[in-house]
N, C-alpha and C positions, 0 to 999 in steps of 0.2 A: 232407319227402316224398322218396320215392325216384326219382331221374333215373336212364334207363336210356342208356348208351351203347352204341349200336352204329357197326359197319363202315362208314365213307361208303363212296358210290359214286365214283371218283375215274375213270372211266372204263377201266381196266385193260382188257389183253384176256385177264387168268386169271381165273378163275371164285372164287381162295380169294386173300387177301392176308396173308403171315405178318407177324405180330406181334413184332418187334423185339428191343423191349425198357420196358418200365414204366419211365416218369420218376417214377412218385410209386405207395409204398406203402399197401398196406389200413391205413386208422386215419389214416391222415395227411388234414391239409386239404388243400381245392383251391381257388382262385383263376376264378372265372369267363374262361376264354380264355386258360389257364393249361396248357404243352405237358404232354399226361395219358400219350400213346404213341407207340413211335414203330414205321411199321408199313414193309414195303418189298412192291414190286409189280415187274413186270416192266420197268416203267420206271424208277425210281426208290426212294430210301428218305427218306420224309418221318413229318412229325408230327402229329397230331391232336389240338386242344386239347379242353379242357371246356365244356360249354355248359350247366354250373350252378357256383355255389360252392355248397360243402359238404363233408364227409370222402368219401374215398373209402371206401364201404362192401365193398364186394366185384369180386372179378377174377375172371371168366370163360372168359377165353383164356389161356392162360401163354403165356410166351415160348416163339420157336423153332414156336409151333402156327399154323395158320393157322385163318381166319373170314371166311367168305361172306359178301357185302356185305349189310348189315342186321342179319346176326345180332347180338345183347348180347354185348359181349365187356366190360363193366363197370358197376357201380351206383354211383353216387351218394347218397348222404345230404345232402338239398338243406338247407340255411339258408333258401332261400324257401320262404313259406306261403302255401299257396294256396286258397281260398276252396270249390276242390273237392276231392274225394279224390282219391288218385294211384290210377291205374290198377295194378293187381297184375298183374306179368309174365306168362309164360305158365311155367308151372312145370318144363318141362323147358328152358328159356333159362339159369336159373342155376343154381348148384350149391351153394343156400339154400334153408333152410325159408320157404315164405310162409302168413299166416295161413290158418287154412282156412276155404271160404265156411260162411255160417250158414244152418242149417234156420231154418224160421218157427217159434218157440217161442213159447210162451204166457207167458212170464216174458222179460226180457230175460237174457242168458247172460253170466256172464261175460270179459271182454278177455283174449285169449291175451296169453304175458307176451312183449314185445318181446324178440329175438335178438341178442343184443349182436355188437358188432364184432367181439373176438375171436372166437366161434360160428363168426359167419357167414364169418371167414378161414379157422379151422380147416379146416370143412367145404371148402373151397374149394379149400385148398390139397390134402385129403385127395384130392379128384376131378382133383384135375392131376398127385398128385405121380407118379404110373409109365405115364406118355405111352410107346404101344405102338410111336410112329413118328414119326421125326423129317424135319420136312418142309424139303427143301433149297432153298435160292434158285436161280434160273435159271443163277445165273452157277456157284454149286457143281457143280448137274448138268453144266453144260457142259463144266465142268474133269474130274469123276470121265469122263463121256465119254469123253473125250481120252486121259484118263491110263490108261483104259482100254485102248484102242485102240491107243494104245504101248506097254502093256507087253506087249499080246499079239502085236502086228506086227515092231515094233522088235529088231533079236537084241543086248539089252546085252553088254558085258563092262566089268569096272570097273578101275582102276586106284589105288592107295593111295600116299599118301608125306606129309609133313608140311614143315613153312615156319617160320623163326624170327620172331619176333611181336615180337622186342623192338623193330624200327622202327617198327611199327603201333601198338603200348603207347605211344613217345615222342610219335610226332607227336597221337593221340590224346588226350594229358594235356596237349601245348602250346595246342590246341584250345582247351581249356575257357574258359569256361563252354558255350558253344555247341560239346560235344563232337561228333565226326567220326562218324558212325554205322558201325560196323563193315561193313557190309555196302561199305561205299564203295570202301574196299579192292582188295575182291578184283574188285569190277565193274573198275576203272581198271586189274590187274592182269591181267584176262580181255582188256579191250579191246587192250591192248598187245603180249599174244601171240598174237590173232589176225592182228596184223600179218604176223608171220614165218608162222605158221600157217596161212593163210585157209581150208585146208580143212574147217578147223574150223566155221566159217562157212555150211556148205553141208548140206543136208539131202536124201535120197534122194527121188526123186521119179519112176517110169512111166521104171526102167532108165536113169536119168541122176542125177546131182550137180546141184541147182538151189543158187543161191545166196540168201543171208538175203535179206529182202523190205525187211529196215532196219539201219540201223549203228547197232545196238541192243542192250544187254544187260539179260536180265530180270533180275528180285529177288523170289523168292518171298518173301510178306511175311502172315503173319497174322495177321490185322486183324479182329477180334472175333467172332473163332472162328468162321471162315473164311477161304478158301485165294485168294488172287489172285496175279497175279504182275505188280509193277511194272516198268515197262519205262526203261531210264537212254536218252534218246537220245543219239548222237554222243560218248559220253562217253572218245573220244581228244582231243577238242576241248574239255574239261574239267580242272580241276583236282580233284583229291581233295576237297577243302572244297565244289566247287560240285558234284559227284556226290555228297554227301551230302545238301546243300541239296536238290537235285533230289528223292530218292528221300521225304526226310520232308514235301517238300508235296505229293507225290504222294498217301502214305499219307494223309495229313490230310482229300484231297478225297475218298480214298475212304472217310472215317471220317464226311463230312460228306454222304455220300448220291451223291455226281458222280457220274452216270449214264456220264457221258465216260471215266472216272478208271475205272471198275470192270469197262468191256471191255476182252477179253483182244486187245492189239495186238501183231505179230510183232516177234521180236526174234532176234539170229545165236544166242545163247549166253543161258544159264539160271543164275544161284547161287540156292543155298539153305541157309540158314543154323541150326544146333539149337545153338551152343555154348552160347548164355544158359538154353538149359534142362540144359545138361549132360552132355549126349551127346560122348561122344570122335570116334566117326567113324560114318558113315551112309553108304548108296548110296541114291541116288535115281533114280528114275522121268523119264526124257527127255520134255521137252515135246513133242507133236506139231509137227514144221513144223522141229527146232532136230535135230543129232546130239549134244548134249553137254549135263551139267549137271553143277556142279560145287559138290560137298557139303562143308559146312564146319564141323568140331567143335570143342570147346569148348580155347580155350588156356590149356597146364597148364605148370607148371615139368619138366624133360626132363633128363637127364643125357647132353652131349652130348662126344663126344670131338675138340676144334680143336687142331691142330698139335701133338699128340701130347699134348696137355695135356685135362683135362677139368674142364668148365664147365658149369654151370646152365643154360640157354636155357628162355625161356616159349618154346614151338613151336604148332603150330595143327595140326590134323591135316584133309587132303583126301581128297577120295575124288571122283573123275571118272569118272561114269557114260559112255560111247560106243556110238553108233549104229558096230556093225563092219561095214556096207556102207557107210559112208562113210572111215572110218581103219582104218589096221589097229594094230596095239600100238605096235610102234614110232613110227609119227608122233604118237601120241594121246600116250606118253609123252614125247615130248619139249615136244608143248606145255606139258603138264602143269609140265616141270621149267622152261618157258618162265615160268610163271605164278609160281613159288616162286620163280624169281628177282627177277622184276620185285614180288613183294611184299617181298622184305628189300633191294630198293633205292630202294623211294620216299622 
């Protein structure tokens, strides 16, 4: 018989709860209390199990959509028989044919022919696949908000130069197995030039320079496609090894739902990182609250000229976005050169 899963009530205070991600595909078995979805709300991102074994017969919410507490966001194909018939859904709930009711005939009629699995996914997948609108989680809108806000208030100007990596490549391979996450780097590099810099540190505020709120540097980091930014605290009072630790259990509780882990907490300075996708250089978007962020591309072999001689360098290429009500070129560049250094001499 067919079990129909709908949306628990889990108490939220939004009206629609999106829909994660599918642990378990159309046609596949399920496990009675067996994790079926994983859904997030305002508060949190948790899981819903099953409350039949059987095949998962059909998906009625896709991922990324969201579904109002009750509604069928999936059917089941129960293994248990039950002495009564199963109730047939309400026909606009899913995006299957169901039999159709019988007139009273004078003969008994014909058994319409059951809808195989594959059907009943096709069709499924057919009414999901060109979703007209993609619905963000709390913490996305908060972020496009923001990033909003800054790039229309804040007057950037950017700076560009590049950094020799072959320290970062060494200490990184001495690492392994438990390699140094890249990003660790340039936070412990950031942290060390704010020392001489601390202007850097300070964000315009109501005709004044206020100072960061924490001895803190972010990490944009995205995490299943979605934008957060991890925040390193103290991380002059760290070692490279433990600013990476930091940053990958960070990510982890935010991969694991942590309501804690996934607000956005202040921080002096911002990195962000595209080289693993292959991007040479990028300017980025200043966090509200920070004047600086500092954009990092991908590390490529360079043909560079030392002591009159010329040598191969893997180099890194930056780019430092600046709030120019708080620096003017001159200071912002020398932080900048502040940072290149302290990254080819960790």
């Amino acid at each position: 018989m067919e079990v129909q899963i709908k949306m628990p009530d889990l108490a939220t205070t939004e009206d629609e709860i999106r829909i994660v991600r599918w642990l378990v595909d159309v046609g596949q078995p399920v496990k009675l209390g067996q994790p079926l979805v994983e859904i997030e709300t305002d508060k949190a991102t948790m899981e819903v199990e099953s409350i039949a074994a059987g095949t998962l017969a059909a998906i009625a919410v896709a991922e990324d959509q969201v579904a109002a507490v009750g509604q069928i966001i999936a059917v089941i194909e129960s293994t248990e028989h039950s002495s009564q018939p199963a109730a047939s859904p309400a026909p606009t709930a899913l995006p299957h044919v169901t039999t159709p009711a019988k007139a009273a005939p004078t003969a008994p009629a014909p058994a319409a022919p059951a809808m195989s699995l594959f059907a009943r996914n096709k069709m499924a997948r057919q009414a999901q696949a060109q979703p007209t609108t993609i619905v963000l989680s709390g913490t996305e809108r908060e972020l496009a908000g923001r990033l909003q806000k800054s790039k229309q208030t804040i007057p950037h100007f950017y700076l560009n130069t590049s950094a020799n990596a072959d320290r970062m490549i060494a200490l990184r391979q001495q690492s392994a197995p438990h390699s140094i996450v890249w990003d660790a780097f340039f936070v412990v590099a950031v942290a060390r030039a704010l020392r001489e810099y601390p202007r850097m540190g300070y964000h315009f505020g109501d005709g004044q320079l206020v100072a960061a709120a924490a001895d803190a540097v972010g990490v944009a980091a995205d995490i299943d496609n979605a934008l957060y930014v991890v925040v390193v605290d103290n991380p002059l009072a760290q070692t490279v090894q433990q600013v990476s630790q930091q940053i990958t259990e960070k990510v982890q509780r935010i991969r694991q739902g942590d309501a804690a882990a996934k607000k956005l907490t202040p921080a002096a300075i911002t990195v962000t990182n595209l080289g693993a996708e292959n991007i040479e250089s990028f300017a980025a978007i200043i966090n509200p609250g920070e004047s600086a962020i500092l954009a990092i591309g991908k590390i490529a072999p360079a043909v560079v000229p030392v002591d009159h001689n010329i040598v191969i360098q893997q180099r890194v290429q930056l780019s430092l976005s600046v709030d120019h009500r708080v620096a003017n070129g001159k200071y912002a560049a020398k932080f900048l050169s502040k940072v290149v250094t302290e990254l080819e001499s960790l």
